[in-house]
N, C-alpha and C positions, 0 to 999 in steps of 0.2 A: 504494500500500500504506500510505502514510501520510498522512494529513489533516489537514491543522491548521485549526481553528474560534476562533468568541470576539471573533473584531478586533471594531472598530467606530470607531465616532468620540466621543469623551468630552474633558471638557477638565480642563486641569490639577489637581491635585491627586486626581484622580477615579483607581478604581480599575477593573483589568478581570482576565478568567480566561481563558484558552487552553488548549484542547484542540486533542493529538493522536491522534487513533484512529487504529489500524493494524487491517488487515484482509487476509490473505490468509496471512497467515504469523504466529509470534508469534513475538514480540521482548521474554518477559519475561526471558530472559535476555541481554538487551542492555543495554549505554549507550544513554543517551538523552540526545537534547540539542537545547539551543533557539537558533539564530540569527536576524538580522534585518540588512536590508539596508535606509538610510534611499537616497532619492533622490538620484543624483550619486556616491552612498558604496560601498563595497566592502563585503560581507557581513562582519560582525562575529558572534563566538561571544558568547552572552549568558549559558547557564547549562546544566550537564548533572547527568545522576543516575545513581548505580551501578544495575545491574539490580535488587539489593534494597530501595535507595532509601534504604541506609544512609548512602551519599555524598554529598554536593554539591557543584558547583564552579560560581564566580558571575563573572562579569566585575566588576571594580571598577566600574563606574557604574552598574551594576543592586544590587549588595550592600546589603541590608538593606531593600530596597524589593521584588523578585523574591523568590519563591519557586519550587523548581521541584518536584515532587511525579509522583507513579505511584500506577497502580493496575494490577497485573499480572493479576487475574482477570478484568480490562476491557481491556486491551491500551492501554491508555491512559497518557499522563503530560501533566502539567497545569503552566502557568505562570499564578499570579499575581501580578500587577501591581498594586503599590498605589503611592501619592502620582507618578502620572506625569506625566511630564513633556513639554515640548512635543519636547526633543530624543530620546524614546523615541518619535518617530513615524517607524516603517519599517514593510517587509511581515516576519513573522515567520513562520518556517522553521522546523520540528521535524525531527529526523535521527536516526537510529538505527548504535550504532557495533558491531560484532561481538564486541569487545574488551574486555574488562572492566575496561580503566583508564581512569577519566579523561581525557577531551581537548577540545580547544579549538580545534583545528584542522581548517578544513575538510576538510582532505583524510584524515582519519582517520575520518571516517562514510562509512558504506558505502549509506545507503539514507535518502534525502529526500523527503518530502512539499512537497504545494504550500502556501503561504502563507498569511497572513490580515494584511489592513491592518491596523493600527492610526494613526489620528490622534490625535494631543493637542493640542486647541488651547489657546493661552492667556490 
């Protein structure tokens, strides 16, 4: 139900954009939100959005470099990635929370998409 698009392989300073599409259900009045799991590491929360897209919440080592963004008439929410880095090279995960606050914690989405690589090389 949910898909995350965009990885690729780009090198440092380089920027990229990520989509989520959901399909079978909508999720515009959901949280949304974006993790990524580098190799060896344990999935880390990167960035979420209120369902109206009024809110933001960023992990400190994405801040000010991530943005996380929606578009509910497209079922859709979007991450981009500008000046990245070689340690933002994981698979990244879109997730959908039922809840309308804010979270950061895996076990508070209810419904996951599959990934998209990203590498950065340097």
């Amino acid at each position: 139900q949910l898909q995350a698009s965009g990885g690729g392989l780009v090198q440092a300073g380089d920027s990229l954009r990520l989509s989520c599409a959901a399909s079978g259900r909508t999720f515009s009045s959901y949280t949304r939100g974006w993790f990524r799991q580098a190799p060896g590491k344990e999935r880390e929360f990167v960035a979420a959005i209120s369902w109206g897209g009024g809110s933001t919440y960023y992990a400190d080592s994405v801040k000010g470099r991530f943005t996380i963004s929606r578009d509910n008439a497209k079922n859709t929410v979007y991450l981009q990635m500008n000046s990245l880095k070689p340690e933002d090279t994981a698979v990244y995960s879109c997730a959908a929370r039922e809840y309308p606050l804010l979270a950061r914690k895996i076990y508070d989405y209810d419904y996951w998409g599959q990934g998209t690589q990203v590498t950065v090389s340097s």
